[in-house]
N, C-alpha and C positions, 0 to 999 in steps of 0.2 A: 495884236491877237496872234500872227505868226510868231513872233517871242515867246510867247506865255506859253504856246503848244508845244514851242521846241522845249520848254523847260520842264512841261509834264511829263513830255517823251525821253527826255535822259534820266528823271526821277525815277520811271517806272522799269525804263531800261536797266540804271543801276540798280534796281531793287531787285527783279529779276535775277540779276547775276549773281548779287552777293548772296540770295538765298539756293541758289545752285551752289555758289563754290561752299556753304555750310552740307549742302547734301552729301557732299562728294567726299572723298575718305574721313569718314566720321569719326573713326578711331584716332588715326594720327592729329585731328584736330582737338578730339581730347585725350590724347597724353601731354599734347604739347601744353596745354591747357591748367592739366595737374602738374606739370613738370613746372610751370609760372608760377604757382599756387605753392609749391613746395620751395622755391628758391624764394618766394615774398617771404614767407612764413617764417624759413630759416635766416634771413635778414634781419625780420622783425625780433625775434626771441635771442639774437646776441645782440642785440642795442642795448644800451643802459638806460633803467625805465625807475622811479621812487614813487610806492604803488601803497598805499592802507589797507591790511588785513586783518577780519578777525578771524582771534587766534585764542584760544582753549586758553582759561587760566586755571590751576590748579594750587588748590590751597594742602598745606604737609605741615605736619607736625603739631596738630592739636593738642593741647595739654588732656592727658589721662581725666577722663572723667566730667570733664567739657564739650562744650559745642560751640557750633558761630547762635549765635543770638539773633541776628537777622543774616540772610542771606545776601551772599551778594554774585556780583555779575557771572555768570560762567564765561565769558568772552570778550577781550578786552581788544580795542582799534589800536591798532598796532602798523608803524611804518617804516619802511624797509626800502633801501637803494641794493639793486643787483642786474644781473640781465635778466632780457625778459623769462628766460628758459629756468632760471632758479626760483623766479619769483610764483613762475607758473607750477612749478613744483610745489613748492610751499600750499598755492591754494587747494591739488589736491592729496597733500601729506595727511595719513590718520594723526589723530587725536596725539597715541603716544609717541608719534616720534616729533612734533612740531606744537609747543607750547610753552606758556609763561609760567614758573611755580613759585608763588609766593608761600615763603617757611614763616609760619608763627608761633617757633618752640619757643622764643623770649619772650612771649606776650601772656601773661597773667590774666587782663580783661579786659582791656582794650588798647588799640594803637593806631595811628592815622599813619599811614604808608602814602609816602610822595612816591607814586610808581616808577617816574623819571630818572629821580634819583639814585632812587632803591634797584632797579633792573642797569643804569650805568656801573653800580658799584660790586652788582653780584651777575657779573655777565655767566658765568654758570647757571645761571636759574631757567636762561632762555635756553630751551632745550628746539634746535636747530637738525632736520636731516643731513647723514653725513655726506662729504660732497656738494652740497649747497653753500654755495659763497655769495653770499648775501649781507648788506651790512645794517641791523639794528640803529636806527636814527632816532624816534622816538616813541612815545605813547599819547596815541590821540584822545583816546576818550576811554574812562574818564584817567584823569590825569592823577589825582588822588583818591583813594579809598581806604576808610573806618573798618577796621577789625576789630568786634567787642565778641567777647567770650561769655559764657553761661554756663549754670550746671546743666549736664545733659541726665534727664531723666526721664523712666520710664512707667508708662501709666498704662492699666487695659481697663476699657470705658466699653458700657454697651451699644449698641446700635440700634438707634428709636428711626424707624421707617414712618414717612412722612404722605400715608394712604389718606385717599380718599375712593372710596370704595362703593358706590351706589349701587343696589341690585334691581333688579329686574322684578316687577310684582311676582310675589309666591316665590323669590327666593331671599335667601341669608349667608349671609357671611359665617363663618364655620368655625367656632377656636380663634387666638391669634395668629399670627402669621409665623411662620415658620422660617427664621434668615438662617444662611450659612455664607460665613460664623457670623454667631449673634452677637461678639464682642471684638473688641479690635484693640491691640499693642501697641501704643505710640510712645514714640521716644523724640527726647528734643529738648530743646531750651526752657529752664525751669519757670522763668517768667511769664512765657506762651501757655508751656503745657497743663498751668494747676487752673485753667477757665475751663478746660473741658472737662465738664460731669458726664456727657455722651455725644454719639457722634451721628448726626444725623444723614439719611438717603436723601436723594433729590426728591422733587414733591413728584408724585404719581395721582392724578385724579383719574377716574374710570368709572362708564354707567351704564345703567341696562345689561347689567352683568349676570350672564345665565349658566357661568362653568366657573371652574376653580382657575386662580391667576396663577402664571410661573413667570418671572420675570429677572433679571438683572437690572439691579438697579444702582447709579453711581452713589461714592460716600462727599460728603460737603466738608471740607475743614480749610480754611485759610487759607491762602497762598501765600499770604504774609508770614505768618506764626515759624516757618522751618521748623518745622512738624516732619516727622518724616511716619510713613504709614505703609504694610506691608501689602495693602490693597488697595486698589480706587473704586471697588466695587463687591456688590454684596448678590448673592443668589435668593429670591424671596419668594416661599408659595403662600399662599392663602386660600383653604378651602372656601367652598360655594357651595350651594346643595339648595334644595325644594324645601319649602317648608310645607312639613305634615302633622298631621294632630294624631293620638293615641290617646287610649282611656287607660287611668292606672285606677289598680283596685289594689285592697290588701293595707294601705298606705298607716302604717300604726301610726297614735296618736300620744305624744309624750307630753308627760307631765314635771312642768318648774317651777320654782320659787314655791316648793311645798314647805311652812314650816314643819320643826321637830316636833313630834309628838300627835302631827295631826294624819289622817288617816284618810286620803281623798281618792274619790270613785269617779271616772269617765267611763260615761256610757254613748255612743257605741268606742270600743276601743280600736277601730279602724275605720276609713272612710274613703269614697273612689272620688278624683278628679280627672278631669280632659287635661292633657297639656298639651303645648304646641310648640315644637322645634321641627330640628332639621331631619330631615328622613332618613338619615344615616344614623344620627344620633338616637333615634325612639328607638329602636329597638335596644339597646344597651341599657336603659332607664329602668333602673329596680326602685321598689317602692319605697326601700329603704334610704332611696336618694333625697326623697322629700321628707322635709321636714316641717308635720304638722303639729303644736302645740297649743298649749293649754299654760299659761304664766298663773297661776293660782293669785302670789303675793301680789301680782300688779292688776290683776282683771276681776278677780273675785271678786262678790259683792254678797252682803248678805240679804237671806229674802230671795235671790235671784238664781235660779239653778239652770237656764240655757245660756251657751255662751257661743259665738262663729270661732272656731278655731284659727292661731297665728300662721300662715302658712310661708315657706323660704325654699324659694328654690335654687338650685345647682346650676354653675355656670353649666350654660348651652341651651338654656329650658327659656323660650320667650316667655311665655303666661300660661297662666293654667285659668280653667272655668270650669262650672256645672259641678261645684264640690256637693256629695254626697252623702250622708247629710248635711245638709246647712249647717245644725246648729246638734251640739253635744250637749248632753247633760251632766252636769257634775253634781256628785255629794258626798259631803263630807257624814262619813261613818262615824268615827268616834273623835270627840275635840277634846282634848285637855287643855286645862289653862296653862299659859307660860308667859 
């Protein structure tokens, strides 16, 4: 037992001490500290280190009036023997000054590129920062890649948005929707681009809707196709509004399919109906919007002079009810044979 206490007692003795001598000149203990940290570091970064990076591939030299047909990798595994300080350069070197460029001005419509070989025999292509000495070993992944050509052409297709749009009892949906821009410019490989007749939104459902939408909404096209498109997205409103009823009156009543020589009479020559849309919309509703007839050649009957007129309405107008009179009279004045 006296053993065991003396060993608790120099434990707790040395702990004490060692977090005293941490209290004590705090600063000189950390410079020394950074000053370790900077001498490891600078050790570490002139060692010689053979490290895998990816690095930006850059494709040049497209034949006029083509494209790549399918895309391929923007970054390719790439490995490099240097010290650690060039290598660590490279990882954060921009784009343009540290990359592979593959040139396919001899390429017609397609060619399979052994990377390996191809970047050993054009070591200009590796575009390296200057002052980095570093040495190009090989290409890790992928090792070979397919370069096929297309015509590049270009197509402007409309944009069908992909609503679902439920309202709220007593209200309606307003007109169609209003996108900006309602059509979109694609250009691209001629094999991809002649399937797109239009370009559709992400699907949007929405319910119990008691105001007008405004939304952005994304565009859907391939990721595959190399397609290229001046948007990913589209601006969309869609009116909403109450729906109200109004009585129209005045509503003339026209007459069709009269033949030549014959002489026909509607009585009353106008008639009032209720319609029912959107509260915004009734009041712009003239009588001359509706259109109620009378088909002589296809309804006529002889012997029978009452008839319900055909009635057609204008986009915006739900239904109409409570037609006034029901039912018109027609007669024929004078009839010649023909």
């Amino acid at each position: 037992m006296d053993l065991n206490m003396a060993k608790k007692s120099f434990i707790t003795l040395f702990g004490s001490q060692l977090k005293l001598w941490f209290m004590k000149n705090t600063k000189v203990k950390v410079g020394i500290l950074l000053l370790t940290m900077i001498i490891w570091l600078f050790t570490v970064l002139r060692n010689q280190y053979t490290y895998t990076i990816d690095t930006t591939l850059d494709i040049l030299n497209i034949e006029q009036g083509k494209t790549l047909k399918e895309k391929l990798p923007e970054k390719i595994k790439v490995n490099f023997s240097g010290k650690g300080l060039d290598l660590f350069y490279l990882l954060v070197s921009q784009k343009s000054s540290f990359k592979f460029v593959l040139d396919v001005e001899n390429i017609h419509w397609f060619y399979d590129f052994n990377l390996n070989e191809y970047f050993a025999n054009n070591p200009e292509k590796i575009i390296i920062p200057r002052n980095v000495d570093v040495k190009f070993n090989h290409v890790v992944y992928p090792e070979s890649l397919r370069v096929e050509l297309d015509r590049l052409d270009v197509l402007k297709v409309p944009v069908r948005p992909r609503l679902n749009i439920k309202t709220a009892p007593g209200y309606i949906v307003v007109n169609d929707p209003v996108l900006e821009p309602d059509s979109i410019t694609l250009s691209g490989p001629r094999t991809y681009l002649k399937k797109y007749k239009e370009i559709n939104t992400e699907e949007y459902n929405i319910s119990d809707v008691k105001s007008s939408i405004e939304i952005n909404l994304n565009l859907e096209i391939s990721a595959t196709d190399n397609i290229n498109i001046p948007t990913q997205r589209i601006h969309l409103f869609q009116d909403v509004d109450q729906i109200g009823e109004r009585v129209i009156t005045n509503i003339p009543i026209k007459l069709k399919g009269v033949p030549h020589g014959t002489n026909v009479e509607i009585s009353p020559s106008e008639v009032t109906l209720t319609v029912v849309s959107a509260v915004s919309h009734l009041k712009d509703i003239q009588p001359e919007d509706i259109e109620v007839y009378f088909n002589f050649q296809k309804n006529w009957k002889r012997g029978e002079n009452y008839y319900v007129p055909m009635i057609e309405l204008p986009a915006g107008i739900i239904s109409w009810s409570n037609l006034t009179p029901r039912r018109i009279e027609v007669r024929i004045l004078r009839e010649r044979s023909f």
